[in-house]
C-alpha positions as CSV (number, residue, x, y, z in Angstrom):
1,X,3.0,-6.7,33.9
2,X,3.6,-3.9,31.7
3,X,1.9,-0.9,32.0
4,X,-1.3,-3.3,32.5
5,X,-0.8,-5.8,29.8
6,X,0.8,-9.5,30.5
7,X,3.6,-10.6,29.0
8,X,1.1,-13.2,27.3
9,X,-1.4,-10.1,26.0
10,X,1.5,-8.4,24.3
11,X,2.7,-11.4,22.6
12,X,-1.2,-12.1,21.6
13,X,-1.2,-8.4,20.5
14,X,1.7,-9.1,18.5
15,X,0.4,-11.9,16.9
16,X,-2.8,-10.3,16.3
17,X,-0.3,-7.5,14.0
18,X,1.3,-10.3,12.5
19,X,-2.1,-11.5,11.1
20,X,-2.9,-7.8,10.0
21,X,-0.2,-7.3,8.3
22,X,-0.8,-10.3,6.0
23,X,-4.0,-10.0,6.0
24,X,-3.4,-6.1,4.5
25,X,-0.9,-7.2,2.4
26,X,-3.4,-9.9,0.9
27,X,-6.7,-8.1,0.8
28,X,-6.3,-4.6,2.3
29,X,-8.1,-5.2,5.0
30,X,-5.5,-5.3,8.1
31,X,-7.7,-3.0,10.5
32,X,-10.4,-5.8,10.0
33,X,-7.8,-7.7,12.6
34,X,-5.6,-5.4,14.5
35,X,-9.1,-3.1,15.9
36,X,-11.2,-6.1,16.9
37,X,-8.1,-7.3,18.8
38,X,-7.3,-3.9,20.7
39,X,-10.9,-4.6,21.6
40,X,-10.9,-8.0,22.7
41,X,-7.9,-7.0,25.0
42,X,-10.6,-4.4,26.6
43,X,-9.3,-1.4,25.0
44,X,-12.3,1.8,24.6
45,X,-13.3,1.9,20.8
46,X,-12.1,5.1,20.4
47,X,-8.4,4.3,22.3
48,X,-8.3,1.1,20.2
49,X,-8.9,2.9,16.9
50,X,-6.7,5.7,17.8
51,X,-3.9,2.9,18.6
52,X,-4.6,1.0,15.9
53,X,-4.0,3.6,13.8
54,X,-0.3,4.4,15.2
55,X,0.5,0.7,14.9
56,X,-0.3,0.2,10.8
57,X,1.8,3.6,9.8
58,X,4.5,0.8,9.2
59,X,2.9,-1.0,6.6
60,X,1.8,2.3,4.9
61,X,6.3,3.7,4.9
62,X,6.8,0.4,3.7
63,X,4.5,0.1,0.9
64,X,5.8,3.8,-0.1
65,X,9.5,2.7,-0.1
66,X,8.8,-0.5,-1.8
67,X,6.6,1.4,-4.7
68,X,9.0,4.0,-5.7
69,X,9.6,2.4,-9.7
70,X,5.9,2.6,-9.6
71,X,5.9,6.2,-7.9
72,X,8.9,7.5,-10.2
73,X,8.7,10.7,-12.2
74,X,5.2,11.4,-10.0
75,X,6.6,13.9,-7.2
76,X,4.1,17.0,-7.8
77,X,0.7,14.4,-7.5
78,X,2.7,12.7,-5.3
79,X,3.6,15.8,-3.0
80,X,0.1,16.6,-3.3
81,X,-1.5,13.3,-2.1
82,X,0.3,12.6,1.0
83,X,-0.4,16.6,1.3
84,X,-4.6,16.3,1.2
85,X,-4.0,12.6,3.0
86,X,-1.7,14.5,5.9
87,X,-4.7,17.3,6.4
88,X,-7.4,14.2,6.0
89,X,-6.2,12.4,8.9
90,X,-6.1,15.4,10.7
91,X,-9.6,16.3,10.4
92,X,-10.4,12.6,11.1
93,X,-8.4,12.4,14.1
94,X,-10.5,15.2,15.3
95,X,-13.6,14.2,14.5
96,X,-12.8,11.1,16.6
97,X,-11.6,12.6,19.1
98,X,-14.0,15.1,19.6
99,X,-16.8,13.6,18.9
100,X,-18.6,11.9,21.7
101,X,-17.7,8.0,22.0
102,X,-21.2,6.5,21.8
103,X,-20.9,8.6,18.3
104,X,-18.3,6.2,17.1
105,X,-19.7,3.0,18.8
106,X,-22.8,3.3,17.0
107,X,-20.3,4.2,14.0
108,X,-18.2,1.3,13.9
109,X,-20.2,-1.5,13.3
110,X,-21.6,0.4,10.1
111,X,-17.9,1.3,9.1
112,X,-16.8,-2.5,8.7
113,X,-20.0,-3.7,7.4
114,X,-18.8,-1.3,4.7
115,X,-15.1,-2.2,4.5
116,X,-16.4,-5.8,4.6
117,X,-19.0,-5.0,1.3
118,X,-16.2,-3.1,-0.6
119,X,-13.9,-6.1,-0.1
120,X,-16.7,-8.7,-1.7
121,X,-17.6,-6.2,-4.1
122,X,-13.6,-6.2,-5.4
123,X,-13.0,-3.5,-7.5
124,X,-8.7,-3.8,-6.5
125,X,-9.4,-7.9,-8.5
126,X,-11.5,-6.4,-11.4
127,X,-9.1,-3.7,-12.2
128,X,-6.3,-6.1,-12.2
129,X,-8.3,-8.2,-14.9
130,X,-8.5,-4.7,-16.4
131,X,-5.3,-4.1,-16.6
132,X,-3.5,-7.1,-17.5
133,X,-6.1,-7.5,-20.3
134,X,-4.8,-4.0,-21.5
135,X,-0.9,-4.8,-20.8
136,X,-1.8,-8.6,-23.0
137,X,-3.1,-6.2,-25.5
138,X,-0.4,-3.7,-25.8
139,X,2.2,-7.3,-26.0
140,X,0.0,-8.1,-28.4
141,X,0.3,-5.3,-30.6
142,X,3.8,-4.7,-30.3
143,X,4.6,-8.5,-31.2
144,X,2.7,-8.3,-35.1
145,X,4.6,-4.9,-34.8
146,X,7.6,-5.9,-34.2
147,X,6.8,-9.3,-36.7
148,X,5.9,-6.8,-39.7
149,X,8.9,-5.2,-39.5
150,X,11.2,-8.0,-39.3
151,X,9.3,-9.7,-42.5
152,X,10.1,-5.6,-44.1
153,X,13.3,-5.9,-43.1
154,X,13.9,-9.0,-44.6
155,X,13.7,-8.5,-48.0
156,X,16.6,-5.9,-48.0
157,X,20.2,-8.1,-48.0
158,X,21.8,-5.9,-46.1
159,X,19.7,-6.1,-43.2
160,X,19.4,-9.7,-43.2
161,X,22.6,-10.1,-42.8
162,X,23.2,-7.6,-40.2
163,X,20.4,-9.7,-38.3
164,X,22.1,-12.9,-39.1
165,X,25.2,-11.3,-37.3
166,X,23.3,-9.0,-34.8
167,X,21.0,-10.0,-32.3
168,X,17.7,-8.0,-32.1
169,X,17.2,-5.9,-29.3
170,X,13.8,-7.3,-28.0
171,X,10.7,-4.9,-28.2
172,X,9.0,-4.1,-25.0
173,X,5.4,-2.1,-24.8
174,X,5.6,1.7,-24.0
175,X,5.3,2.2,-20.5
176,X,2.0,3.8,-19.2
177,X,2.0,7.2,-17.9
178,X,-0.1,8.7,-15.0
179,X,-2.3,11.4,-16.4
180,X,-1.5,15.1,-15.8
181,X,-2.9,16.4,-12.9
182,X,-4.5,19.7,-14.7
183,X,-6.8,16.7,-17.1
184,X,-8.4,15.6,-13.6
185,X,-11.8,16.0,-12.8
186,X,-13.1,18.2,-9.6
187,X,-14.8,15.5,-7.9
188,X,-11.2,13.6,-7.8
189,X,-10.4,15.8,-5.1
190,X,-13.1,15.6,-3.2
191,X,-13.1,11.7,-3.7
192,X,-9.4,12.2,-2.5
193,X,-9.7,14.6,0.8
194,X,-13.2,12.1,1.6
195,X,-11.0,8.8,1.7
196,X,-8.2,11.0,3.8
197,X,-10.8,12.1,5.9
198,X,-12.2,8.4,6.4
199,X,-8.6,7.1,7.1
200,X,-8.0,9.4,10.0
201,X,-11.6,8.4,11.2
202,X,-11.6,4.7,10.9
203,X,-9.3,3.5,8.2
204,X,-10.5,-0.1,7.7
205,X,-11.0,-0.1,3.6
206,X,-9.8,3.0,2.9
207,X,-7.3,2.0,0.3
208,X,-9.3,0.2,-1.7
209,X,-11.8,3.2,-0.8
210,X,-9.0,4.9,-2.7
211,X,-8.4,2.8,-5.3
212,X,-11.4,2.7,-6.6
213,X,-11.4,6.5,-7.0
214,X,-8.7,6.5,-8.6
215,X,-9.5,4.4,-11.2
216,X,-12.9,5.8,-12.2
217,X,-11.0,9.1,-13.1
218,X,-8.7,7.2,-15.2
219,X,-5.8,8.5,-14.2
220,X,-3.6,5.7,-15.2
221,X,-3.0,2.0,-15.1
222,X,-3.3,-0.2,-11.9
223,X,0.2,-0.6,-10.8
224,X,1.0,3.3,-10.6
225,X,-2.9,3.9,-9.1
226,X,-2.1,1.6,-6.4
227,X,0.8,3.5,-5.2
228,X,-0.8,6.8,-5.3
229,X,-3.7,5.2,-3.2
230,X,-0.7,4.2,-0.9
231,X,0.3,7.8,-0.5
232,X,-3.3,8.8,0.1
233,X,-3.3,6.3,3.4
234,X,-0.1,7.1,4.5
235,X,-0.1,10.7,4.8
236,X,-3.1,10.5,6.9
237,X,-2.4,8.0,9.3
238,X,1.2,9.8,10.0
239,X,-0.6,13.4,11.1
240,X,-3.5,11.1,12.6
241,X,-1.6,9.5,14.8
242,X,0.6,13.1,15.5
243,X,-3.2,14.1,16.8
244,X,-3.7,11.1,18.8
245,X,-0.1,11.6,20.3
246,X,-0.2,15.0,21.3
247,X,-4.0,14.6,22.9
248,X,-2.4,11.7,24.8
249,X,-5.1,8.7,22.8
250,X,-2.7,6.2,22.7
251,X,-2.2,2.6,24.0
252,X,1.7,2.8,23.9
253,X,2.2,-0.6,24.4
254,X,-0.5,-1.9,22.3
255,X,0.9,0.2,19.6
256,X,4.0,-0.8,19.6
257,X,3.7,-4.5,19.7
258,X,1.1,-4.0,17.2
259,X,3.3,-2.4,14.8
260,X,6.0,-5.0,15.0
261,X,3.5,-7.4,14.6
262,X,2.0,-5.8,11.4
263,X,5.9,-5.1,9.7
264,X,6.1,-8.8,10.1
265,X,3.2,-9.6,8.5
266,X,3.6,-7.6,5.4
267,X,7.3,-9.0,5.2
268,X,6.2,-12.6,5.1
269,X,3.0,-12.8,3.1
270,X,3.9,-12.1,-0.4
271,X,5.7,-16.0,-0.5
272,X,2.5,-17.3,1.9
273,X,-0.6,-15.8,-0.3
274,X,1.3,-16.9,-4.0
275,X,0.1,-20.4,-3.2
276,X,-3.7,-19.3,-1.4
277,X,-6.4,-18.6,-3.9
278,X,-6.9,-15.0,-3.5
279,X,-11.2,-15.8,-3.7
280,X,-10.7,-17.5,-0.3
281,X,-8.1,-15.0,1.1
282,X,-11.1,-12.1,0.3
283,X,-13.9,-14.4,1.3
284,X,-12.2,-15.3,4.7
285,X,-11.7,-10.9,5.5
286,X,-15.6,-11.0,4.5
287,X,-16.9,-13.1,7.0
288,X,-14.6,-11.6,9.7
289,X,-16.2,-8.1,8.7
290,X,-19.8,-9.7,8.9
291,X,-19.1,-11.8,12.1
292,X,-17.2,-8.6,14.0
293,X,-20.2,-6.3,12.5
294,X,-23.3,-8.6,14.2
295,X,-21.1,-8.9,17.7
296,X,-20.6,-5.1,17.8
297,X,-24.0,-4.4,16.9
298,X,-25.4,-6.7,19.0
299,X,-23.5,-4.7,21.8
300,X,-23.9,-1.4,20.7
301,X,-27.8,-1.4,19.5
């Protein structure tokens, strides 16, 4: 035994991260696993969260370090995100912790009935259409561009034979460019400092929470909005789990197993999930959601 768990419950705890992680990795949903399974282990909901949400700071440094083409040339809104996501989680992890329990049993269920509708609804799959309709677009445009000029080009001998001699250079699209931070609108920030707030709380959906913020401010394309939504998540679990550290709210043992669990999960799933249809990747986190949401409720109501 350590520190009350079997050798057999860690490993099970372990696995249970393992299945997180991919599980976040492939619809951003990972807390949709790793709480239920603190719970099934006969951890308090508020313990369980508050573990939980030490154990998934892993996936959130690794999705930062593995973003930082996407996140280059963006340190002020950068800077500023992990900032309002740091004093989120903060104000979360109080509200948690400070609240009574029964607040955030009667809480829960509600919580991932809502992760669970924001993951069917799919904004993160229709802003992906969005945007590789806009990037097939901009390809588009820059071939007849690059076509017209070529056919120009060809009518002068010099340059024709400079071609025939020369190979062209091929033409790529303009990369897209974040917006400035002065052009965004006033409810950003409060969308921004509620999803932060939410993450220290509960977490479960949060990104995508984020996400879809993000996008509906137009503040640029899908690839660069998904790491700033990264930032968002991982500056508030950090300082959350600070909080639950210092007040003592923490499963050590859980944690840590669930953390390893949930690094290995994100490291393996991008090869696994190329060759699962993403419909029944976000279909199966659905039904989790809805089945954990009626056994919870049945408990708590």
């Amino acid at each position: 035994m350590i520190a009350g768990f079997s050798i057999t419950s860690l490993l099970l705890i372990l696995l249970a991260g393992i299945g997180a992680g991919f599980v976040g990795y492939a619809v951003g949903a990972s807390s949709l696993v790793s709480y239920p399974a603190l719970l099934a282990f006969g951890i308090p909901p508020v313990l369980a969260n508050a573990s939980n949400t030490v154990g998934v700071v892993g996936t959130g440094i690794g999705g930062v370090m593995g973003a930082r083409k996407e996140l280059k040339g963006q340190a002020v809104r950068s800077i500023t995100y992990v900032v309002i996501g740091a004093f989120g989680g903060v104000a979360g992890a109080f509200l948690l912790l400070k609240l009574d329990p029964s607040v955030f049993e009667f809480a829960a269920p509600v919580l991932i009935l809502l992760s669970s509708l924001i993951i069917a609804i799919n904004p993160r799959g229709r802003m992906q259409a969005k945007q590789a309709a806009a990037d097939a677009t901009a390809q588009l445009k820059h071939i007849e561009a690059t076509e017209a000029t070529e056919a120009t080009e060809a009518t002068e001998a010099t340059d024709a034979a400079k071609r025939a001699t020369t190979p062209t250079a091929p033409h790529r699209p303009p990369e897209q460019l974040v917006q400035p931070m002065s052009q965004d609108s006033w409810w950003v920030w409060l969308g921004v400092a509620a999803v932060a707030i939410y993450s220290g709380y509960f977490g479960a959906g949060a990104g995508t929470l984020a996400l879809a913020v993000l996008d509906a401010a137009k503040i640029g394309p899908f690839h660069k909005i998904n790491a700033l939504k990264t930032l968002i998540g991982t500056g508030a679990n950090i300082s959350a789990s600070v909080v639950f550290i210092i007040q003592g709210a923490v499963d050590w043992p859980a944690a840590i197993m669930l953390c390893i669990g949930c690094f290995i999960g994100g490291y393996i799933a991008p090869p696994i999930t190329r060759k699962i249809p993403a419909n029944i990747m976000r279909a199966a986190a659905v039904i989790a959601g809805i089945i954990l949401t009626i056994n919870l409720g049945l408990k708590t109501y």
